[in-house]
C-alpha positions in Angstrom: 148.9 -78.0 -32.1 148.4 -76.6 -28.4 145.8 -77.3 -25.8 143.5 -74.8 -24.3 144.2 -73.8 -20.7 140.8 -72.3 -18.8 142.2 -70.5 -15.5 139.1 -68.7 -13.8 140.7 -65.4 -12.2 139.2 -62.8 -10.1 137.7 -59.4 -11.8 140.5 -57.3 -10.3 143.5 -60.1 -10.9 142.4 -60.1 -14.8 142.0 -56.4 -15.3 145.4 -55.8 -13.4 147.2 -58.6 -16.5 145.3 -56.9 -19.0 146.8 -53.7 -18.2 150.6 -55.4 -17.6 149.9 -56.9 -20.9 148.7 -54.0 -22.6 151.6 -51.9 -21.2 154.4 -54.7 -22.7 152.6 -54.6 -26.0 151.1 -58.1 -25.7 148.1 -59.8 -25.6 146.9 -61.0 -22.0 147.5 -64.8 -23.6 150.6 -64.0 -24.7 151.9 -62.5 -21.2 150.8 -65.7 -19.4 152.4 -68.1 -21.7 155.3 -66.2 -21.0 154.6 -65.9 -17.1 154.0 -69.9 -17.1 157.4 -70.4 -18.9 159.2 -68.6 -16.3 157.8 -70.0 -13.8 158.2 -73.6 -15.2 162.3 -72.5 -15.6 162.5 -71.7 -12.4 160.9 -74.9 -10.7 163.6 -77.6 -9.4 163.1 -80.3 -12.1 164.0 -83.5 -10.2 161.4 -85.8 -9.0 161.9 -87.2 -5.2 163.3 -90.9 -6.6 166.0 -88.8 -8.7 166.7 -86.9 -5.9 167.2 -90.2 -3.6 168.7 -92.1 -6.0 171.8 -89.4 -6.5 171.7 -89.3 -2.6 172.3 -92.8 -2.4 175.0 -92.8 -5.0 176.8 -90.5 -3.1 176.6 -92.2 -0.5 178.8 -95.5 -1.9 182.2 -93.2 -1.9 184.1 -92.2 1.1 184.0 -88.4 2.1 186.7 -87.5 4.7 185.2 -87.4 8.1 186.4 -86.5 12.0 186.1 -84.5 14.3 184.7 -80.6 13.0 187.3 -78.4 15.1 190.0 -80.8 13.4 188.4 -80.7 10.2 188.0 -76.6 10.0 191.3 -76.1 11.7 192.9 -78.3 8.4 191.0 -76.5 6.2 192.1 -73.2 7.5 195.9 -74.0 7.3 194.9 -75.4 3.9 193.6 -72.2 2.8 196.3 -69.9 4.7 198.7 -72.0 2.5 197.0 -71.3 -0.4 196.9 -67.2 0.2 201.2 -67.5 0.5 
């Protein structure tokens, strides 16, 4: 069983649906559940602590590290390498 959703809209944002929803063969409740869902897919789905706890995960192993022109001149070579 669902739950009712009330969402107060504007006169002109509800007639502008009706007619989107109308034109893709759908009723205006329909085209919102659908609107809702895509816009729930597209949200990032981890919460702040899941977000620092990975963070500090991947902060316990050892990345390599120096100096950046030494760093993007090794992986240049390492890439010129590659292309041979």
């Amino acid at each position: 069983m669902g739950t009712r959703l009330q969402v107060i809209l504007e006169d002109d944002e509800l007639a502008e649906i009706r007619q989107v929803a109308a034109a893709q063969r759908m009723t205006v409740a329909e085209w919102v559940r659908q609107a809702l869902r895509r816009a729930r897919a597209t949200e990032p789905r981890l919460v702040a602590e899941q977000k620092l706890r990975v963070v500090r995960e991947s902060a316990r192993y050892g990345y390599p590290s120096g100096d950046i022109a030494e760093l993007l001149d090794q992986t240049a070579r390492g890439r010129a390498e590659a292309d041979t």
